[in-house]
ZAMARGU-4260 file (C-alpha; in steps of 0.2 Angstrom, whole numbers, plus 5000, padded with zeros to 4 digits):
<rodrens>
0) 4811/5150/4792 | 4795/5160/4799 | 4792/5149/4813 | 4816/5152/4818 | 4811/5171/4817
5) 4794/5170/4828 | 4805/5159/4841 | 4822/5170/4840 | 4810/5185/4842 | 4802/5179/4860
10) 4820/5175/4864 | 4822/5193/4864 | 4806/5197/4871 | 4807/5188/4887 | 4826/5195/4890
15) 4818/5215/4886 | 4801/5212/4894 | 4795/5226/4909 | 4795/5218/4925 | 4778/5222/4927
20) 4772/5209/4915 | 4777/5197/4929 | 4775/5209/4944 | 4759/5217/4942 | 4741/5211/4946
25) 4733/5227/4939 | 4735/5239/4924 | 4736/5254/4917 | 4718/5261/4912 | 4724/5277/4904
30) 4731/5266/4891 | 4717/5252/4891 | 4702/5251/4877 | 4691/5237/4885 | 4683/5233/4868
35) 4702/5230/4860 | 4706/5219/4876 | 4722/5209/4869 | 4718/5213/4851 | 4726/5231/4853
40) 4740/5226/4862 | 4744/5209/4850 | 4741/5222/4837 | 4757/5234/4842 | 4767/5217/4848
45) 4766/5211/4830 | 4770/5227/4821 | 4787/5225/4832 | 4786/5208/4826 | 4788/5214/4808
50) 4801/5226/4813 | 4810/5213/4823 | 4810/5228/4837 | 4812/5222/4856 | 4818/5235/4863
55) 4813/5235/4882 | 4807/5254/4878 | 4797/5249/4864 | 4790/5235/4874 | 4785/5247/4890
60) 4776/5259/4875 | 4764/5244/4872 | 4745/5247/4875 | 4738/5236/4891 | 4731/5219/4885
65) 4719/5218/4901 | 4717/5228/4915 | 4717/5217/4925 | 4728/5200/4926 | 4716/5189/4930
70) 4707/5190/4914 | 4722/5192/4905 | 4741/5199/4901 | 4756/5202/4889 | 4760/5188/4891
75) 4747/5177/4890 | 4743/5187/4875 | 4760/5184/4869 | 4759/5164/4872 | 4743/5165/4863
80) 4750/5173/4848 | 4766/5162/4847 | 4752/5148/4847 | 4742/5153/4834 | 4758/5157/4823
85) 4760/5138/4825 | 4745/5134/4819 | 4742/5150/4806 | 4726/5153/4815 | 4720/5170/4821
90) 4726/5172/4840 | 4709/5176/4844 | 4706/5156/4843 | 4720/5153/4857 | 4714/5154/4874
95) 4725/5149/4890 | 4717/5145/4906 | 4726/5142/4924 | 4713/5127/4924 | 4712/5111/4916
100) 4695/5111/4919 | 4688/5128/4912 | 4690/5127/4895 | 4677/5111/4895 | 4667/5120/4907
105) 4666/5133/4895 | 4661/5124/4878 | 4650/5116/4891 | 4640/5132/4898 | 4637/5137/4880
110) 4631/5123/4872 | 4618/5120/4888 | 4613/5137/4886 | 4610/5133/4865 | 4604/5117/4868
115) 4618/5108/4859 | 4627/5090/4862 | 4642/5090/4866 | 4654/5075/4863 | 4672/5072/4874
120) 4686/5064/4867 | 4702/5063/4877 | 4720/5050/4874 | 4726/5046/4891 | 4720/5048/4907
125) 4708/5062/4913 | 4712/5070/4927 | 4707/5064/4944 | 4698/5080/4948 | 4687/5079/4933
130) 4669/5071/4939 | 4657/5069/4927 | 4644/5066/4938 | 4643/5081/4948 | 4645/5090/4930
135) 4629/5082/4924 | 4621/5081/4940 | 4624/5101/4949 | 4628/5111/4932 | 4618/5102/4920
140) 4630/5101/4909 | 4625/5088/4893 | 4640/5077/4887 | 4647/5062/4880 | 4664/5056/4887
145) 4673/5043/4876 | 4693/5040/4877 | 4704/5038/4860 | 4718/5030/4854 | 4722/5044/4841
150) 4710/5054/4830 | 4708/5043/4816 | 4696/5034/4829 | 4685/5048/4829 | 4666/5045/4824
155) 4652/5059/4815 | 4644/5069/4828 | 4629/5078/4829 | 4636/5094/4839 | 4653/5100/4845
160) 4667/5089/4848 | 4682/5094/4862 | 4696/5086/4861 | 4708/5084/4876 | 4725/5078/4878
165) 4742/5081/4888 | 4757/5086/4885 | 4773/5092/4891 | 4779/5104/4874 | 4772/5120/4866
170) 4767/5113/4849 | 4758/5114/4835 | 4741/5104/4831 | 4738/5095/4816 | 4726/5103/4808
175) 4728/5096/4793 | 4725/5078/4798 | 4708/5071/4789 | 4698/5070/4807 | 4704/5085/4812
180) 4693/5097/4804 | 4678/5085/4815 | 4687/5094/4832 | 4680/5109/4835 | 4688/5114/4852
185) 4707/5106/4856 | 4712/5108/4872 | 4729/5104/4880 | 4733/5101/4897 | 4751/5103/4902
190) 4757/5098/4920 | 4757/5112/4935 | 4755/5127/4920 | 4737/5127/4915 | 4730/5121/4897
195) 4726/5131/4882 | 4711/5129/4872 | 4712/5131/4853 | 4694/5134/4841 | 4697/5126/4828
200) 4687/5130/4810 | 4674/5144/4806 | 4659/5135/4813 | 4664/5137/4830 | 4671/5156/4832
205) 4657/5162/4838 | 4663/5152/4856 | 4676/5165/4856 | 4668/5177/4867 | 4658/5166/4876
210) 4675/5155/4881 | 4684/5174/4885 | 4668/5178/4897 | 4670/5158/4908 | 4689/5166/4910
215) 4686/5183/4914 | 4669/5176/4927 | 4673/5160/4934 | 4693/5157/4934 | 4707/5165/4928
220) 4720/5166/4912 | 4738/5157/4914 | 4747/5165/4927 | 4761/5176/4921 | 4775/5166/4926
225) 4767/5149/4921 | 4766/5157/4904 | 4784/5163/4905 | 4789/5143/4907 | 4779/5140/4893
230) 4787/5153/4884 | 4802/5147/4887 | 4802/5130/4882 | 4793/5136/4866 | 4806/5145/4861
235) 4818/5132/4867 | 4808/5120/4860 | 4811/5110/4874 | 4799/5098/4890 | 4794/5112/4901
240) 4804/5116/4914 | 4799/5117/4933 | 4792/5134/4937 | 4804/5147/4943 | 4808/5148/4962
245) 4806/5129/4960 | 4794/5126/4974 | 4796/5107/4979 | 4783/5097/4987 | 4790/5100/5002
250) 4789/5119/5003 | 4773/5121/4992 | 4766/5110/5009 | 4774/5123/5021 | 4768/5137/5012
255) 4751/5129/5012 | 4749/5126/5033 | 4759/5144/5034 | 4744/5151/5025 | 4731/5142/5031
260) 4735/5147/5051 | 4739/5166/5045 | 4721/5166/5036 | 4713/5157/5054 | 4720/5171/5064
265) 4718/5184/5055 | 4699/5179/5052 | 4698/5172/5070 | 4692/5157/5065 | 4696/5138/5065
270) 4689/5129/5051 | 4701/5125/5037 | 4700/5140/5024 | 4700/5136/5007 | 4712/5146/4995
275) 4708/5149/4979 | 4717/5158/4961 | 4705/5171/4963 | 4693/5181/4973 | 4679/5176/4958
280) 4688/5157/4958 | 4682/5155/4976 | 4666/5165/4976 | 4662/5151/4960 | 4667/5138/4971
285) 4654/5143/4985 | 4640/5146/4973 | 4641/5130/4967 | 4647/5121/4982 | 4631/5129/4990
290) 4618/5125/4973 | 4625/5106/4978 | 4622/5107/4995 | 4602/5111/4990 | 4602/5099/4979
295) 4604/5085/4989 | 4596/5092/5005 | 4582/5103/4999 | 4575/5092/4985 | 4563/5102/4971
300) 4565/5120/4981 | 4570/5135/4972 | 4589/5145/4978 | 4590/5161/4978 | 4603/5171/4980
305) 4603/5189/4984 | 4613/5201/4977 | 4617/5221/4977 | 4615/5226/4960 | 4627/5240/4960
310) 4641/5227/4972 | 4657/5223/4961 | 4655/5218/4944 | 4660/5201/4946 | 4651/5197/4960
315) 4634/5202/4949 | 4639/5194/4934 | 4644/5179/4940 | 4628/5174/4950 | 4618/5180/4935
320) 4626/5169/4925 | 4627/5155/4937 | 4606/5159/4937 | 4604/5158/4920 | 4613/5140/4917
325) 4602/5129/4933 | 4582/5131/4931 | 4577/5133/4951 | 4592/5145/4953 | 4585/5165/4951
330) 4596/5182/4957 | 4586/5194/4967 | 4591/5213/4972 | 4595/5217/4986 | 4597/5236/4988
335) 4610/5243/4998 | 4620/5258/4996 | 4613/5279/4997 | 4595/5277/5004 | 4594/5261/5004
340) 4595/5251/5021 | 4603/5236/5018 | 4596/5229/5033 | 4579/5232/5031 | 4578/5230/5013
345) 4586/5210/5018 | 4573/5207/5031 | 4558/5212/5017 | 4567/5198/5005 | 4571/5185/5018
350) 4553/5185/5022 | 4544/5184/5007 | 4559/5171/5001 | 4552/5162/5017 | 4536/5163/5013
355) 4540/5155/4996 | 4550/5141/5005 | 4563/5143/4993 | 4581/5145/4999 | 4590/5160/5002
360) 4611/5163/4999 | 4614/5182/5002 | 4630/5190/4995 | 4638/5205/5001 | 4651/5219/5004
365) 4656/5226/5018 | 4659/5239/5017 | 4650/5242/5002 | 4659/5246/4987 | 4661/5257/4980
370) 4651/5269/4994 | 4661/5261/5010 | 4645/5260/5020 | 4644/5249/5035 | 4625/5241/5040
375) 4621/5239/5059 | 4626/5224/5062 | 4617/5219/5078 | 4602/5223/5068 | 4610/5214/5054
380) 4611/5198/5065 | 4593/5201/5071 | 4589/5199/5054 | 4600/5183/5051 | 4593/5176/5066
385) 4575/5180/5063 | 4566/5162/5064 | 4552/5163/5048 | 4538/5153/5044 | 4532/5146/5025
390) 4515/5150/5018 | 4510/5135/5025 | 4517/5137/5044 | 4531/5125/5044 | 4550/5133/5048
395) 4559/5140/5035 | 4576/5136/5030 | 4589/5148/5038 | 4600/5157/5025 | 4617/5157/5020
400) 4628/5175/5023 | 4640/5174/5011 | 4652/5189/5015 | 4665/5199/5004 | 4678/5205/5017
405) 4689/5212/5004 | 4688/5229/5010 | 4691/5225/5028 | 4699/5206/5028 | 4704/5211/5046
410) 4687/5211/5055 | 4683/5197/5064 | 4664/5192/5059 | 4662/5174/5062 | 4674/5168/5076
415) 4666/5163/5092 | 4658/5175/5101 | 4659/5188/5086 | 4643/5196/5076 | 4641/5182/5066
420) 4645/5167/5072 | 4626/5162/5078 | 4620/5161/5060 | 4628/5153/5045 | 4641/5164/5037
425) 4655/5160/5026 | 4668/5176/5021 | 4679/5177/5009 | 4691/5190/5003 | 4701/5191/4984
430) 4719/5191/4987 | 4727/5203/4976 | 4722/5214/4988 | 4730/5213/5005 | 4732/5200/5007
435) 4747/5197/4995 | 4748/5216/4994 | 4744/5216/4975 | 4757/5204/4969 | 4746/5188/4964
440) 4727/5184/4962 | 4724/5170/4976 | 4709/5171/4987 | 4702/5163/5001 | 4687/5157/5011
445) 4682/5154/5030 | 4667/5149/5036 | 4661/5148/5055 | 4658/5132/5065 | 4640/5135/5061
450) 4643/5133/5040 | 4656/5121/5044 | 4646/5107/5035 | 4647/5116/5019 | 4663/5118/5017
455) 4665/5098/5009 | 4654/5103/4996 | 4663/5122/4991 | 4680/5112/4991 | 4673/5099/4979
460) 4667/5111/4967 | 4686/5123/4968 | 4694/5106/4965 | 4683/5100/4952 | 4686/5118/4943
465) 4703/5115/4945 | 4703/5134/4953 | 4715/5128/4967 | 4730/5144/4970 | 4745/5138/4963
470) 4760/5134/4971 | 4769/5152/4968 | 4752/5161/4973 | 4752/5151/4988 | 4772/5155/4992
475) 4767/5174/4989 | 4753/5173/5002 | 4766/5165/5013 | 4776/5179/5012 | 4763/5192/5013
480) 4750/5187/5026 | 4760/5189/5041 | 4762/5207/5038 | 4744/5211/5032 | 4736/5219/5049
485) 4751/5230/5050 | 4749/5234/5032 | 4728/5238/5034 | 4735/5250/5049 | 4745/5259/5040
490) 4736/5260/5025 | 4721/5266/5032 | 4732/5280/5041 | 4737/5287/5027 | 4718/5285/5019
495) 4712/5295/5034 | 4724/5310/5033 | 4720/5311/5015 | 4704/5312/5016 | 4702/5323/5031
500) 4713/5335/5019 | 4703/5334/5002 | 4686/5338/5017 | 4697/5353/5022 | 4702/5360/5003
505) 4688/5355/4996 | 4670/5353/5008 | 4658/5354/4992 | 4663/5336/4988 | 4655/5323/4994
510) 4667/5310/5001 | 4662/5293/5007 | 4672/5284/5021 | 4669/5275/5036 | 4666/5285/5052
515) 4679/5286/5067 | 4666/5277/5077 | 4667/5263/5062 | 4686/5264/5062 | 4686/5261/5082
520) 4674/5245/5077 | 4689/5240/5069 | 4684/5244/5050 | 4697/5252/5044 | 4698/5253/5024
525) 4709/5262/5012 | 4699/5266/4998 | 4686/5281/4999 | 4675/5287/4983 | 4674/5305/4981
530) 4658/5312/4973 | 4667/5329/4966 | 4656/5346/4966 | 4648/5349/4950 | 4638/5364/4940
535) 4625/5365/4927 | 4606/5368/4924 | 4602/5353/4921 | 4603/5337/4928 | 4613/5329/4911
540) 4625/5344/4912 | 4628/5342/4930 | 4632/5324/4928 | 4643/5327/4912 | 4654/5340/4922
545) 4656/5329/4935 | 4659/5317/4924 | 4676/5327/4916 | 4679/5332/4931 | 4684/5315/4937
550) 4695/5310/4923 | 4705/5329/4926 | 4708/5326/4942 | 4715/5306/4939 | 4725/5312/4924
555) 4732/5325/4934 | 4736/5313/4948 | 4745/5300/4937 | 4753/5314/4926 | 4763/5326/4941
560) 4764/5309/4950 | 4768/5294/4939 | 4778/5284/4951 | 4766/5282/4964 | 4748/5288/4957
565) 4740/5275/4943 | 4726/5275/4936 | 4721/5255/4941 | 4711/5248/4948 | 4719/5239/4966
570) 4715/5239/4983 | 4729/5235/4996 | 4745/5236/4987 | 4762/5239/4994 | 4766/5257/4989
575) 4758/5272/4979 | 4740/5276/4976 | 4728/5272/4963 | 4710/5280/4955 | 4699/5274/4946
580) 4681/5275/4942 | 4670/5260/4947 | 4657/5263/4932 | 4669/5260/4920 | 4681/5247/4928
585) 4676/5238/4944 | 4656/5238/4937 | 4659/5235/4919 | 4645/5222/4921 | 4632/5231/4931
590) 4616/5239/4926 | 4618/5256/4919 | 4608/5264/4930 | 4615/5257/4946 | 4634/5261/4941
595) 4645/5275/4951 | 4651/5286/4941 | 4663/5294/4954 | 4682/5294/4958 | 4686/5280/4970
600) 4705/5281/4977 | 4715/5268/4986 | 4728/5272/4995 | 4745/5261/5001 | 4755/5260/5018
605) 4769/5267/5009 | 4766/5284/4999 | 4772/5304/4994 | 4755/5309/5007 | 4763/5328/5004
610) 4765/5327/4987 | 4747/5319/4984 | 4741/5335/4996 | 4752/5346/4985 | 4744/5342/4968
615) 4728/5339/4974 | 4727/5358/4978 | 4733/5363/4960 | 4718/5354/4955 | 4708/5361/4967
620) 4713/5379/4961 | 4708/5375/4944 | 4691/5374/4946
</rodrens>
């Protein structure tokens, strides 16, 4: 009876739903507790749930889950909970995944890092992407792998036992089978939509976060229309259907080349770019495409990859994590942004990273985020270039500049005869910016004919994540990318009226944005931070003032302006304009002392600019 109402109630759902839950790549932050991520939310939903309310109003009232779709969403949420209703578990223990591949990867990472066996089992047929091999030999994961007939088969273990199968229903698990209680992690796999891991038992709870964290870093949750189709069929309790739009083979491979030739000319390059189901999906795929490349070429030498402490969050969490998990891998700062040079502090590390004979992978922005600043880049180049000597004389090995072109995915760096194209470079840019103008999470990579052997590698390690864009990502970016340049124009129009506006109204604010000299260059961003004028004796009453003052002057923005201003945290859309602060979204992850605790505002091709002007002087005169 229970189980009739739950399914009758998603019914319901799924016909009330905003269309946002599908639409939207970001979130509202006004509305977000990051330590309540999809508890507060699931919270809400099942207090509808007891009131059998699913009104399309009481829906839209409902607290964001994430703030961000990658990590999560209402729906994914909501397939979780429907889940663990099945099963009368806590929906904490249900997590879905785009992968197939992440869930394992994740029991994986934290039983390497507890120093804990981890045993296989899977019925069927693993997938052909899954390469044990590389797993053991690059990540270092530890693992037996043993195939199963059913679990009665199942044998005493000395650590954690995963369990995989595949299946083309939302079910329920038999937990009360009597080898059952041996499985500590079930994860099902289910054709084109992703899988979903289930922790099962008290003994292995405190995985939870740790699984939560490989999603949020290295991949991404079950897209919101995959989980839609799930949803679907579960309360159907039906196969799962094809995906919506029904993208056959043949146009999912027209999609693909469309993509792949927009991304070459808009970069200016040749080599086949890689597309990924995230920016942090195919930033994974290159730091350990990149690890596997040292591996087998640079036998026993230590990588090191160079990073901004204060770049996005993502970015520094990921490679710190990556770091931690693989002995002869280390992070080292690289300071960038106020008054640090970037250049001259890279050239400092380059050479004694030479000198070390270890091997260098730099990571960057540019522009930097959340400061926009641009480095010389002829000096940057000279930098690159610069042919360095070990301790003992012999040539050093030439590093790797790995570039995150999200702010400016229209600047031509690595073709022929552009800044970087004479050292080894690879780019990459997360596509829920422009280029799908915030409507899915795909990203891509491209690399210049002189990183051209490394790309095998990268797309080994994307495949083997199973982090490959799905086929609706990919139809999104079809339909996106060929207006993107246009779109950057535009954008950046707008950006530059605004901000020579709020210079005007308000000069005691400090606002950082390229120069017309770097916009003539061709870096033409539509995000600026502004650093608000502030008052106090001291240096902690100065920073708390500023502080409030941001969040006035947001909540004012989303409050006269609420179909176009949001508090979110995007780049790129399509229309309106959006704040947010980096300290507290964008550099979650970062060191407290390296985060930017200023306003940092993005702004679309398409937007009120004289009603943007108007309240932004209301706030102006009320300070």
């Amino acid at each position: 009876m229970e189980e009739n109402k739950m399914l009758d109630y998603i019914k319901e759902v799924l016909e009330n739903m905003p269309p946002g839950w599908v639409g939207l790549t970001t979130h509202r932050l006004d509305i977000f507790n990051e330590n309540l991520a999809k508890t507060q939310f699931l919270s809400e939903f099942q207090n509808l749930f007891n009131d059998n309310n699913s009104d399309a109003s009481a829906l839209k009232e409902l607290p964001t889950a994430y703030d961000y779709i990658r990590l999560g969403h209402p729906l994914s949420c909501i397939l979780e909970w429907a889940i663990a209703h099945l099963n009368a578990i806590n929906p904490e223990r249900v997590i879905s995944f785009s992968s197939k591949t992440a869930p394992i990867l994740a029991v994986l990472r934290k039983n390497l890092l507890d120093h804990k066996n981890t045993q296989i089992l899977y019925k069927g047929e693993l997938p052909g992407f899954f390469d044990a091999d590389i797993l053991q030999r690059v990540y270092g994961y530890k693992f037996v792998l043993k195939k199963v007939d059913s679990l009665s088969s199942i044998s005493n273990f000395n650590g954690s036992t995963i369990f995989i199968s595949q299946q083309d229903e939302i079910s329920t698990i038999d937990l009360t089978l009597p080898k059952a209680a041996e499985i500590d992690f079930f994860i099902t796999m289910y054709t084109n939509l992703g899988s979903v891991l289930v922790v099962n038992g008290k003994q292995s709870e405190n995985y939870i976060s740790d699984i939560q964290h490989v999603r949020r870093r290295e991949t991404i949750a079950m897209t919101p229309i995959n989980c839609l189709t799930a949803l679907k069929s579960l309360a159907s309790q039906s196969s799962i259907a094809p995906q919506k739009s029904n993208i056959d083979s043949y146009q999912d491979e027209t999609n693909k080349i469309l993509v792949l030739d927009s991304i070459k000319e808009i970069t200016g390059t040749s080599i086949t770019p890689l597309v990924a189901s995230s920016g942090l999906s195919i930033q994974y795929a290159i730091m350990m495409g990149l690890i596997h490349d040292a591996l087998d070429n640079h036998k026993g030498k230590a990588i090191k990859f160079i990073v901004p402490p204060n770049c996005y969050g993502g970015t520094n969490d990921q490679a710190r994590r990556v770091a931690a998990c693989i002995n002869n891998v280390e992070v080292v700062d690289l300071p960038v942004d106020g008054d640090n040079n970037m250049v001259q502090s890279l050239d400092a590390i380059l050479n004694k990273i030479a000198n070390e004979d270890a091997i260098p992978y730099i990571i960057a922005e540019i522009p930097t985020n959340p400061r926009v600043e641009v480095p010389n880049l002829q000096k940057l180049k000279a930098v690159l270039s610069a042919s360095r000597k070990t301790e003992k004389g012999e040539l050093a090995i030439d590093p790797v500049f790995i570039l995150d072109q999200t702010f400016c995915p229209n600047v031509h760096f690595l073709g022929e005869g552009e800044i970087l194209s004479t050292v080894r470079a690879i780019s990459y840019a997360s596509g829920s910016k422009f280029p799908s103008g915030g409507q899915c999470t795909a990203g891509y990579c491209v690399a210049n004919n002189k990183a051209e052997a490394l790309m095998d590698n990268i797309d080994t390690h994307l495949r083997l994540c199973n982090n490959e864009a799905t086929a609706l990502q990919t139809e999104i970016l079809a339909k996106q990318l060929p207006s993107m340049n246009r779109r950057i124009q535009d954008a950046y129009t707008n950006t530059r009226e605004f901000v020579t506006f709020i210079h005007d109204t308000l000069p005691g604010a400090k606002i950082n944005f390229v120069s017309e000299e770097l916009a003539q260059q061709g870096f033409t961003p539509s995000v600026f931070s502004l650093d608000l004028p502030t008052k106090g004796t001291t240096a902690e009453e100065r920073e708390s003032y500023k502080r409030a003052l941001n969040l006035k002057l947001i909540n004012l923005m989303i409050t006269e302006i609420p179909h176009e201003s949001k508090y979110c945290v995007s780049y790129g859309q399509l229309h309106g304009c959006y704040w947010t602060i980096p300290a507290t979204s964008t550099q979650g992850t970062t060191k407290e002392g390296d985060k930017d605790y200023i306003a940092r505002v993005s702004l679309s091709p398409n937007m009120d600019m004289e009603l943007h002007k108007k309240v932004f002087l209301d706030f102006v005169g009320s300070i």
